[in-house]
Backbone as JSON Lines, residues from 0, in Angstrom:
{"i":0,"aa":"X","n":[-11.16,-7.48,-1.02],"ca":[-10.24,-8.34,-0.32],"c":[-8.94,-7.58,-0.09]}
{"i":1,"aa":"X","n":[-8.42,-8.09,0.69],"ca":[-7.17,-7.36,1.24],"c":[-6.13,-8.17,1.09]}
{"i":2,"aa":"X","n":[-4.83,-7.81,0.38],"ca":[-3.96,-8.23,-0.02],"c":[-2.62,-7.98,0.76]}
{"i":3,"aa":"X","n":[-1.62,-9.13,1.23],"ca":[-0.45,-7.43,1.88],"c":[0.59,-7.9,0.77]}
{"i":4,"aa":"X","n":[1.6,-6.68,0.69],"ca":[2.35,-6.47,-0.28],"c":[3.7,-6.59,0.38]}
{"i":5,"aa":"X","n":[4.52,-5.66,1.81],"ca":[5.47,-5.89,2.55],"c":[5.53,-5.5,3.55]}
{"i":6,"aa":"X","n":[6.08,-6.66,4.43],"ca":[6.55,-6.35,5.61],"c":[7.39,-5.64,5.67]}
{"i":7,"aa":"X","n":[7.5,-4.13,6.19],"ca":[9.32,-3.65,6.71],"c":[9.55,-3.85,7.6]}
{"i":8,"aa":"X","n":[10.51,-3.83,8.34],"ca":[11.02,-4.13,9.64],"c":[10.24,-4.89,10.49]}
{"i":9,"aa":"X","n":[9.92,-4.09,11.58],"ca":[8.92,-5.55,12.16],"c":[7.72,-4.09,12.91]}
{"i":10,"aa":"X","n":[7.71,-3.37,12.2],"ca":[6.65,-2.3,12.94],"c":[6.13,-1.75,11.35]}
{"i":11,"aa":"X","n":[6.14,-1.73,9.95],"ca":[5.46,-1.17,8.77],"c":[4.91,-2.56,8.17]}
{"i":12,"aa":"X","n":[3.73,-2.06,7.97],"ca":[2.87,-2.98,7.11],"c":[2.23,-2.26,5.93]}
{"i":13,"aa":"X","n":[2.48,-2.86,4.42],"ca":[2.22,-2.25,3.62],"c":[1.13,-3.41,3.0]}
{"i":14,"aa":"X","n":[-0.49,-3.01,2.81],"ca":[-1.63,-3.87,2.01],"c":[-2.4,-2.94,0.98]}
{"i":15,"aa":"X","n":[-2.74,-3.7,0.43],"ca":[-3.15,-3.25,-0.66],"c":[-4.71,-4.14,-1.11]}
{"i":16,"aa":"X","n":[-5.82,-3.23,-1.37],"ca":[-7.22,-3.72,-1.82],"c":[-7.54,-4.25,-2.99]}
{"i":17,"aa":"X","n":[-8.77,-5.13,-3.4],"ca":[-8.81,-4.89,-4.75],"c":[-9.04,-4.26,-5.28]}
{"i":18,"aa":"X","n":[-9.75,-3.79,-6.58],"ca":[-9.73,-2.18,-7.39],"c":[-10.78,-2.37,-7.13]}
{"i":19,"aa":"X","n":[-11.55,-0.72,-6.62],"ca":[-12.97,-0.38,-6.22],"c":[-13.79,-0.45,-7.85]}
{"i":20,"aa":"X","n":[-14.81,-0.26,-7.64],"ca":[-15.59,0.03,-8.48],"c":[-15.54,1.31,-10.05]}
{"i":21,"aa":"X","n":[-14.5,2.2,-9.77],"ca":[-14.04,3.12,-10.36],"c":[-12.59,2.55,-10.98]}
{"i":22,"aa":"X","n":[-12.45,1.26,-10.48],"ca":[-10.99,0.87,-11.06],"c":[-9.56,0.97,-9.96]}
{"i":23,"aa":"X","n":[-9.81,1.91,-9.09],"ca":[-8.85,2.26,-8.06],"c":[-7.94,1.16,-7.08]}
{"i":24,"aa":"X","n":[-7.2,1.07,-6.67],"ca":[-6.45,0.44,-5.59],"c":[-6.44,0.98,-4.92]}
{"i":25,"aa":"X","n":[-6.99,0.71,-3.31],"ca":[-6.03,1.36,-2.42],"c":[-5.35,0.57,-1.39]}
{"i":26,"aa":"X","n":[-4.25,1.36,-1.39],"ca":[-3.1,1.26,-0.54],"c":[-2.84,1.71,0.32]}
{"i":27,"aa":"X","n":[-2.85,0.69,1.39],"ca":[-2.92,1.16,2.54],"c":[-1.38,1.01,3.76]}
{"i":28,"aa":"X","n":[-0.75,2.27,4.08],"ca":[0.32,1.76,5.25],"c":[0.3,2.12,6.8]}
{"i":29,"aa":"X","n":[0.77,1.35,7.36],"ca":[0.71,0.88,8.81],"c":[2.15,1.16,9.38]}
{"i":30,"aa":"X","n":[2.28,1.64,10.37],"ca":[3.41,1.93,11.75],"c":[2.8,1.69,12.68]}
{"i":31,"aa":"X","n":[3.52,0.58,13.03],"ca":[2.79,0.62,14.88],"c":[4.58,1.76,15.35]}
{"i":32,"aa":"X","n":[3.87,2.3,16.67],"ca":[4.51,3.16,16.92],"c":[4.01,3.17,18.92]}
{"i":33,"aa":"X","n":[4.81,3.84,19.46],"ca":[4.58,3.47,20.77],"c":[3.01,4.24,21.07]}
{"i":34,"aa":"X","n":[2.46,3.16,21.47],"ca":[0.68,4.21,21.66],"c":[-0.16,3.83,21.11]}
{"i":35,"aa":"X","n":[-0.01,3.34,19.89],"ca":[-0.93,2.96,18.32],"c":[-0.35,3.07,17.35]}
{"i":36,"aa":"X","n":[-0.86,4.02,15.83],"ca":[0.12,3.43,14.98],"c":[-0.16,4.91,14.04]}
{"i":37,"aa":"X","n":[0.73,4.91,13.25],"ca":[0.2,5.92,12.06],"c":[-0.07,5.25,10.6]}
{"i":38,"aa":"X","n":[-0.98,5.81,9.74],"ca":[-1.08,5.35,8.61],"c":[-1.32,6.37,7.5]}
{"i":39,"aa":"X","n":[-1.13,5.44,6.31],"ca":[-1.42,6.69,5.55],"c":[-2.22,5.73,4.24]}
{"i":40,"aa":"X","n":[-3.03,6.67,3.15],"ca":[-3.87,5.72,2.52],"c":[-3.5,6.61,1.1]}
{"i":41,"aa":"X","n":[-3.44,5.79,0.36],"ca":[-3.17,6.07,-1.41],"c":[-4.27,5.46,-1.94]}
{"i":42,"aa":"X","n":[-4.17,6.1,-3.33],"ca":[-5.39,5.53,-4.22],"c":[-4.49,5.45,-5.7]}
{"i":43,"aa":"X","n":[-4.29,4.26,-6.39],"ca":[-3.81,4.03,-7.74],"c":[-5.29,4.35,-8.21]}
{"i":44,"aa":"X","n":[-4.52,4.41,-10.09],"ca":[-3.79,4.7,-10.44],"c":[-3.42,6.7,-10.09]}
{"i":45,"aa":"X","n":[-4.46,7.28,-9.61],"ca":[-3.84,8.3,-9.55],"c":[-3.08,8.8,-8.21]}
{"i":46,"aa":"X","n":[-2.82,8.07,-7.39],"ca":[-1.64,8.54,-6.28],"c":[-2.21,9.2,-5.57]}
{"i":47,"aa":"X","n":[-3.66,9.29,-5.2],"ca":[-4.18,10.37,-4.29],"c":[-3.93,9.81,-2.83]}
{"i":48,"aa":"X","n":[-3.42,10.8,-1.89],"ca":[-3.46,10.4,-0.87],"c":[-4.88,10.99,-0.06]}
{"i":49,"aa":"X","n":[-5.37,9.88,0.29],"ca":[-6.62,10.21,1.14],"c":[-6.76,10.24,2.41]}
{"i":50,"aa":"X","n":[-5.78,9.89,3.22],"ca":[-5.71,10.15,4.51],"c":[-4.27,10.16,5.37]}
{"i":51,"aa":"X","n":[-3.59,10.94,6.02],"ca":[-2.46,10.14,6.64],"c":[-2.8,10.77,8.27]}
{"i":52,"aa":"X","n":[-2.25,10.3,8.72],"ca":[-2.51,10.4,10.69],"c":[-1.11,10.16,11.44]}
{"i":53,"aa":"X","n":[-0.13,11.06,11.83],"ca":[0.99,10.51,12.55],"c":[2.27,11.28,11.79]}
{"i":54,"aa":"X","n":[2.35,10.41,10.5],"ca":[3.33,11.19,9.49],"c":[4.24,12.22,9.56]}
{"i":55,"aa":"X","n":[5.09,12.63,9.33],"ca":[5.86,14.08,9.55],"c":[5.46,14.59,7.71]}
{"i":56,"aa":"X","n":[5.85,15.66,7.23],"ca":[6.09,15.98,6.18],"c":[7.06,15.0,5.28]}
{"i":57,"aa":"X","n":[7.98,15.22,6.14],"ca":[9.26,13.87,5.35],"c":[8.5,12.42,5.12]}
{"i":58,"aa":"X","n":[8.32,12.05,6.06],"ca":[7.67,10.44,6.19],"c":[6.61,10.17,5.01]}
{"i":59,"aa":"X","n":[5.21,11.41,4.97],"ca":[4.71,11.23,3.81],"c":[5.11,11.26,2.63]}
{"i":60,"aa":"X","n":[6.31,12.17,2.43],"ca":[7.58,12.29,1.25],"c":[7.77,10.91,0.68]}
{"i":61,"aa":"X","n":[8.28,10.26,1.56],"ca":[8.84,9.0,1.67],"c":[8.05,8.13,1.0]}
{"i":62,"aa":"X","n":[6.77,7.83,2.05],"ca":[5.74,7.01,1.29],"c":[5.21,6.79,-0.16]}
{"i":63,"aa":"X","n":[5.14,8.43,-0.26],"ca":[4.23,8.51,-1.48],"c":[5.5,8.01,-2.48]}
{"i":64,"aa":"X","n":[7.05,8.28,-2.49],"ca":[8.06,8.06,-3.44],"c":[7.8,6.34,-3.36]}
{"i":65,"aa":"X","n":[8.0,5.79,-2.33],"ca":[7.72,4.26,-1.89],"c":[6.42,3.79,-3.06]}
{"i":66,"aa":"X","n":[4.88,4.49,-2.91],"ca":[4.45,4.04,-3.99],"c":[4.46,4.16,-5.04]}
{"i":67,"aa":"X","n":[5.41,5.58,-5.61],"ca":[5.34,4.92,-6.84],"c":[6.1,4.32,-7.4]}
{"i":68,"aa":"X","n":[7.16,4.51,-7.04],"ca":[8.36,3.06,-7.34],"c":[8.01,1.76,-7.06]}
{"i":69,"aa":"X","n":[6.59,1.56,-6.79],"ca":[5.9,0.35,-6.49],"c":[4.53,-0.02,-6.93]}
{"i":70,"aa":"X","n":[4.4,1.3,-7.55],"ca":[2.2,1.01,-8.19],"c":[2.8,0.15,-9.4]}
{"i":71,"aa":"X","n":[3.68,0.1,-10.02],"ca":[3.34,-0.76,-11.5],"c":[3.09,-2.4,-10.36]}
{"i":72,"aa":"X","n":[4.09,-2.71,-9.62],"ca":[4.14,-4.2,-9.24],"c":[2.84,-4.5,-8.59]}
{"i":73,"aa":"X","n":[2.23,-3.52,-7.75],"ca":[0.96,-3.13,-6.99],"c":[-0.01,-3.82,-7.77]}
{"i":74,"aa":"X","n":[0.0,-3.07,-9.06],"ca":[-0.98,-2.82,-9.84],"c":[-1.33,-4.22,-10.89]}
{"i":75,"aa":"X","n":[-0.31,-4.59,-11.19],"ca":[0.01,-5.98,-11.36],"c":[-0.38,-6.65,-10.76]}
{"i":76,"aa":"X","n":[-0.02,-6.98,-9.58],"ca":[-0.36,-8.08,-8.54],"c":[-1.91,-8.08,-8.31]}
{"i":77,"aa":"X","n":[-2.55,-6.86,-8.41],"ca":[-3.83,-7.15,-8.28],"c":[-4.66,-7.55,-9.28]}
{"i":78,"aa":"X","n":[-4.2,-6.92,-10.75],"ca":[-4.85,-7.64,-11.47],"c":[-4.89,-8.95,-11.54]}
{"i":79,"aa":"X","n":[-3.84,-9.75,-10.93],"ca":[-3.45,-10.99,-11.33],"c":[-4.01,-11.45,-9.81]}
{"i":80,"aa":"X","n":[-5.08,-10.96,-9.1],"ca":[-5.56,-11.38,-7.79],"c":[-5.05,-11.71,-6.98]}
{"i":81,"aa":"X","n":[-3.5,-10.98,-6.75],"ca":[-2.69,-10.68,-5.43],"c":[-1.23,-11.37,-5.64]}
{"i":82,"aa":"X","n":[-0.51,-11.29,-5.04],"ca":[0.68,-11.07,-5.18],"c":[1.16,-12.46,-5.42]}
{"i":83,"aa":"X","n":[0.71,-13.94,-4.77],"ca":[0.87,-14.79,-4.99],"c":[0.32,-15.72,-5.48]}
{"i":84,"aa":"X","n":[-1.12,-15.13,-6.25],"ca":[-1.84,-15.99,-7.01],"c":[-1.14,-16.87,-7.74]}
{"i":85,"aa":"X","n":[0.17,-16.37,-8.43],"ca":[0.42,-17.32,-9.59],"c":[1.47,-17.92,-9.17]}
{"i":86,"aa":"X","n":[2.05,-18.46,-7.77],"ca":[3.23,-18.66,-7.57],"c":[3.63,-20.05,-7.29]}
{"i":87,"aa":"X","n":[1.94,-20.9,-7.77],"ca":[2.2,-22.6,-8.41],"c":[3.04,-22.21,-9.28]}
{"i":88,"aa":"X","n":[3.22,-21.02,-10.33],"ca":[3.52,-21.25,-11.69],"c":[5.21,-21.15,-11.86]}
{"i":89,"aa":"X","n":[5.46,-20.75,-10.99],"ca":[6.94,-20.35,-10.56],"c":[7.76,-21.64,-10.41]}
């Protein structure tokens, strides 16, 4: 199942999967950009990036710092079956 995690602006979409079979997350981000879009794909817990398309050097910089200042909440949220599962409880 596919989870999303944040909207940025009004052109980045950041989602996130449930954990594969090996335990993994992946994380997936989105730019629409004039033409189509670029993306790039992570894998918790070990940060592998498995694909990016578009990206500059910097931009993937960016991202990958973006997840990990963000896999603990990521990682969380999925165990707990997405970001707003529990937010009767709130």
């Amino acid at each position: 199942m596919i989870h999303p995690y944040v909207t940025i602006g009004e052109d980045t979409e950041v989602v996130y999967y449930d954990a594969n079979d090996n335990g993994e997350i992946k994380v997936y981000i989105e730019q629409a950009v004039y033409g189509g879009f670029h993306h790039i794909t992570f894998y918790l817990p070990s940060y592998k990036v498995e694909e990016t398309h578009g990206f500059t050097a910097d931009e993937v910089k960016h991202w990958t710092e973006f997840v990990h200042n963000n896999a603990h909440l990521i990682i969380e949220s999925e165990r707990n079956g997405g970001i707003f599962a529990d937010a009767a409880a709130i």
